[in-house]
C-alpha positions in Angstrom: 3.2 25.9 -14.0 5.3 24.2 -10.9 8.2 22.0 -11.6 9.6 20.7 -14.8 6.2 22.0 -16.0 4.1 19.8 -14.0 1.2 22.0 -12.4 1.2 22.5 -8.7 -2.9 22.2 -8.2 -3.7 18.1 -8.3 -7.4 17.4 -9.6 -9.7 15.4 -8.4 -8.4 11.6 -9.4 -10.5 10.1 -11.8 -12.7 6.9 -10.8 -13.2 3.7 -13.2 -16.6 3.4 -14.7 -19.0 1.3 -12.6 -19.4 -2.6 -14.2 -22.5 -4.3 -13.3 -22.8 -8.1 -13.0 -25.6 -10.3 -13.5 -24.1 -12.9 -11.4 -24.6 -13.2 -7.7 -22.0 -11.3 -6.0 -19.3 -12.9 -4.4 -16.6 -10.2 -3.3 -16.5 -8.2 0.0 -14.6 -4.9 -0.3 -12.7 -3.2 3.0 -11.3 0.9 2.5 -9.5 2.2 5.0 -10.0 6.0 5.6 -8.4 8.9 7.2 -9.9 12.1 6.3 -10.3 11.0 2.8 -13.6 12.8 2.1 -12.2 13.7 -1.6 -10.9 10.1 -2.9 -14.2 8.2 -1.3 -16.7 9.0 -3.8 -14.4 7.5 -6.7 -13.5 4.7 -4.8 -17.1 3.2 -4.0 -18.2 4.0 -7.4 -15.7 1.8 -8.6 -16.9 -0.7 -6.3 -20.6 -1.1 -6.9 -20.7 -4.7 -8.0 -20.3 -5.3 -4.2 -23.7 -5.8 -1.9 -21.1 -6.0 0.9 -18.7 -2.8 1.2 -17.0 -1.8 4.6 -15.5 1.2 5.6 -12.8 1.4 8.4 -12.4 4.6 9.6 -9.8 6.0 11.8 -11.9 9.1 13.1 -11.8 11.0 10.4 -12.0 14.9 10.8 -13.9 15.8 7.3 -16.6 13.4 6.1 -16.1 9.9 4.7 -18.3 8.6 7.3 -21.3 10.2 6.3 -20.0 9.8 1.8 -19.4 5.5 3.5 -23.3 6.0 4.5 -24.8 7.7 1.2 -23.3 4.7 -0.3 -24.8 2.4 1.7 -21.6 1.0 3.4 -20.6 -0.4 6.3 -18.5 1.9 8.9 -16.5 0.7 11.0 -14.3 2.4 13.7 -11.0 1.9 15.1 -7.8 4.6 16.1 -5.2 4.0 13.9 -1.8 2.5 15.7 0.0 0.6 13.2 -0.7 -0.5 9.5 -0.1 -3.8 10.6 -1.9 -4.2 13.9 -4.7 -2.2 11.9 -5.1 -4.6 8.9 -4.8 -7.8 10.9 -7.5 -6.2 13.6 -9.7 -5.4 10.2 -9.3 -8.9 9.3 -9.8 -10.4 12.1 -12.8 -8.1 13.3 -15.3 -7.2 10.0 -18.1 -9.0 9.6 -17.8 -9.8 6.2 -20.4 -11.5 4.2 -18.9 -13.2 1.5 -15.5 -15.4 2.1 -13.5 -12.9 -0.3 -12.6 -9.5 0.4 -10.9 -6.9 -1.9 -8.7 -4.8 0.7 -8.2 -1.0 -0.5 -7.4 2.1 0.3 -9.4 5.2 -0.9 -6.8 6.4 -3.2 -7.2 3.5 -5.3 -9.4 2.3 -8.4 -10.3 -0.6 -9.7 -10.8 -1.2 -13.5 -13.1 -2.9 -15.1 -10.5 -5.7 -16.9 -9.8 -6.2 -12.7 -13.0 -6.4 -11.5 -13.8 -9.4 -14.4 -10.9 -11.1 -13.4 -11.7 -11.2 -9.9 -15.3 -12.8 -10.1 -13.7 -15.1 -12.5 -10.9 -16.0 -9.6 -12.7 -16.5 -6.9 -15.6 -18.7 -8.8 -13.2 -21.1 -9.2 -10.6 -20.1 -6.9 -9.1 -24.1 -6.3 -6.4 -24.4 -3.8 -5.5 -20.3 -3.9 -6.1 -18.5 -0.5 -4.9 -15.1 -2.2 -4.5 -13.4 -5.7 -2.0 -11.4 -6.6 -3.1 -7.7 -7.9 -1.1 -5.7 -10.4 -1.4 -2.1 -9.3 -0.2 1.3 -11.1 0.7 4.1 -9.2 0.4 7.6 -11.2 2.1 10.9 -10.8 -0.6 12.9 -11.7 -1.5 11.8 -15.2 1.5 9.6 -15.8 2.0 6.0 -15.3 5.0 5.2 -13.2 5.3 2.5 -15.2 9.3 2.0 -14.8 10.4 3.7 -11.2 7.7 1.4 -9.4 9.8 -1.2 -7.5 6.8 -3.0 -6.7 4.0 -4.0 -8.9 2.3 -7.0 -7.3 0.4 -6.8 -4.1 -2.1 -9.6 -2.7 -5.3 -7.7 -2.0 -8.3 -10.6 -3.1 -8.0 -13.1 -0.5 -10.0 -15.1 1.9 -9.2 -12.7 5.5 -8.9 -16.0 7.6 -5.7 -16.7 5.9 -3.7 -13.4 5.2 -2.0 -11.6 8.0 0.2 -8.8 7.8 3.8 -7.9 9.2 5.8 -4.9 10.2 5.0 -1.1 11.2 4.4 0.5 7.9 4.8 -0.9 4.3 3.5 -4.2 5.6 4.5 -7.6 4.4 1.5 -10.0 3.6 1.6 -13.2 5.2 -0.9 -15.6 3.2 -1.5 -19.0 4.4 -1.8 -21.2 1.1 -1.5 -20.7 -2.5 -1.5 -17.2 -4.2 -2.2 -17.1 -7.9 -2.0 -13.6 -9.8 -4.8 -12.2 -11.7 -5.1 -9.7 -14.9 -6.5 -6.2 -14.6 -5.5 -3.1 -12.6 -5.4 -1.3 -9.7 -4.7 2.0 -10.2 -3.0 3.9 -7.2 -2.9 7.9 -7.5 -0.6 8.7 -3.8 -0.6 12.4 -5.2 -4.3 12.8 -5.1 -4.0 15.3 -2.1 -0.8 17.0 -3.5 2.6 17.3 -2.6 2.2 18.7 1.0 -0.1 15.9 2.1 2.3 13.5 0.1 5.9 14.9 1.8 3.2 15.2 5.4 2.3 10.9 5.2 6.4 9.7 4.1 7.6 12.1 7.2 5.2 9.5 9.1 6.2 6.5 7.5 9.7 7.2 7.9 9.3 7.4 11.5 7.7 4.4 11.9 10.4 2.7 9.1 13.1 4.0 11.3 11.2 2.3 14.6 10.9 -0.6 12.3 14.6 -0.9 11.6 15.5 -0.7 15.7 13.4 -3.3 16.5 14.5 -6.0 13.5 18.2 -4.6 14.8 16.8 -5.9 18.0 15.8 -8.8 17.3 18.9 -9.4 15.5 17.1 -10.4 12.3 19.0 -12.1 9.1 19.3 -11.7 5.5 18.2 -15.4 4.0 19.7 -15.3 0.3 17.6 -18.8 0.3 14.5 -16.5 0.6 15.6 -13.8 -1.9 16.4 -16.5 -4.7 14.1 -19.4 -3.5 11.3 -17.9 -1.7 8.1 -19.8 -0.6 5.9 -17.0 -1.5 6.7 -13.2 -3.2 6.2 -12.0 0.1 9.5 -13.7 1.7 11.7 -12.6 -1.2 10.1 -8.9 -0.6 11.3 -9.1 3.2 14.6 -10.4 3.3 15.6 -8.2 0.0 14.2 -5.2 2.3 16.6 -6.3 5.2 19.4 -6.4 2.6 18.5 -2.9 1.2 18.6 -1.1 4.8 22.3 -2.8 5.4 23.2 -0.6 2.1 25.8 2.2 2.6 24.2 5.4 1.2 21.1 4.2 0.6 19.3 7.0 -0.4 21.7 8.0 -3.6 21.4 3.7 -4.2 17.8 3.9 -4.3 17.7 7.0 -6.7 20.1 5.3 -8.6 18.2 1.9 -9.1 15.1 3.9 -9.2 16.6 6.5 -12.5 18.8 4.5 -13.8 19.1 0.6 -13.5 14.9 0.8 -13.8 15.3 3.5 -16.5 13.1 5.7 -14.6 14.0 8.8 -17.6 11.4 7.0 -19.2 8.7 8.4 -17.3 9.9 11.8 -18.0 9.2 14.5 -15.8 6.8 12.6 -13.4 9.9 9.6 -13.2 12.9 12.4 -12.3 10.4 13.7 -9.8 9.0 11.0 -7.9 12.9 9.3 -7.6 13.7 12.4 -6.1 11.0 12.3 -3.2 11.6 8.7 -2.9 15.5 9.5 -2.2 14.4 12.2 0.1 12.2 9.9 1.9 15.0 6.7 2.1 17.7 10.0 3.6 14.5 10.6 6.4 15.4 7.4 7.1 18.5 7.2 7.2 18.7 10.4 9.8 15.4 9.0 12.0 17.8 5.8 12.2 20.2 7.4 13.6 18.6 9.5 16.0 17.3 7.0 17.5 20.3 5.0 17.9 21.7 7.8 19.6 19.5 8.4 22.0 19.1 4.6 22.9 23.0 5.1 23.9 22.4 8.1 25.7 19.7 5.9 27.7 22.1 2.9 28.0 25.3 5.3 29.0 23.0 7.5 31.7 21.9 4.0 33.1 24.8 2.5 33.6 
């Protein structure tokens, strides 16, 4: 037994059964994949209503390619640079056959209540260019069900009109109307274990950190017009992430919000745990910050 009695080996997450429609499909589905030979399989079975499945794959070194082609996907390549350059290029690039794509990555599930929903949405979408998408992210077995700070993500939408902002953790842009729909996505970010959980936030906090320089840059604002008025969920999400990275120690604030304002103790072990590596990743942060700002004024002090 590893921690707080949580086991240290991570099966194989579990995939939702496959639901079969007798109505003409109407959803195109995108996964993104880097060496995700192990989540694949439960991630296309969930998605078998499609006739239209695409996979983008960063060039993988185990197999989703060939799991993407017993499937009877689509692959599709492209070297990974940014999550945002990446999505909008998807976006932008896939030649997808219905005018609705489902956006995942291979980590993910989608239930059957979800998949319902969605053919229900987007037959009679109306104005709505996007859908919001509750998702639940597990550790392990347990639902996350208080320490997840965010719940909504706009994943069903018409590609033409969603865009995406920033390095990493990227903020969707939708142009038009977004409606939220019932069902789940279920998220398991520990499929791979620990190591290859602690190995992707070292990456993300890089590119956070290189994030945070370049807004500093560009001298962005905090709109509190945005945070309690916002056009879309998406605006209030920004500027409330610009206020949080002006917090003094951030990283304690976060746990605290995290374990205690969200009542994160409710989710036991798997809650105490997960606030812990998401305090660890905020302080990676925090350092990669300032490293960079220090060598930026060892640049600007050699140059002058």
């Amino acid at each position: 037994m590893g921690l707080w009695g949580v086991k240290s080996a991570y099966k194989r997450i579990p995939g939702a059964n496959p639901v079969e429609y007798n109505r003409k499909p109407m959803i195109s589905v995108l996964v993104f994949t880097l060496n995700e030979e192990n989540n694949l399989p439960g991630c296309l079975d969930c998605v078998k209503w499609s006739d239209d499945v695409h996979v983008l794959d960063s060039y993988s070194t185990d197999h989703p390619v060939e799991i993407a082609r017993q499937y009877g996907a689509t692959v599709w390549f492209r070297k990974f640079d940014t999550y945002g350059q990446h999505q909008n290029w998807a976006f932008g690039n896939v030649a997808f056959k219905h005018s609705w794509v489902l956006y995942l990555d291979a980590d993910e599930r989608v239930t059957p209540k979800l998949a319902e929903s969605m053919h229900a949405a987007v037959a009679n979408p109306g104005p709505n260019v996007a859908f919001k998408i509750q998702r639940r992210d597990f550790f392990r077995d347990t639902w996350l069900k208080h320490v997840q700070m965010l719940a909504f993500y706009d994943r069903l939408f018409r590609p033409e009109k969603m865009r995406y902002e920033r390095l990493v953790h990227c903020v969707s842009k939708p142009d038009g109307p977004v409606s939220v729909i019932t069902g789940y996505l279920d998220h398991y970010p520990f499929s791979k274990g620990i190591a290859d959980w602690v190995a992707r936030h070292n990456r993300y906090s890089s590119l956070e950190a290189q994030q945070i320089m370049i807004d500093r840059a560009e001298r962005k604002h905090v709109s509190m017009r945005a945070i309690f008025f916002p056009h879309h969920g998406s605006e209030r999400r920004q500027n409330l992430k610009e206020l949080y990275y002006r917090l003094p120690m951030r990283p304690l604030a976060k746990f605290f919000m995290m374990y205690v304002v969200k009542r994160g103790f409710l989710d036991k072990a798997a809650g105490l745990i997960y606030c812990v590596l998401i305090g660890f990743y905020e302080f990676l942060i925090v350092l990669k910050v300032r490293e960079l700002e220090t060598d930026r004024a060892r640049a600007a002090s050699s140059g002058s």
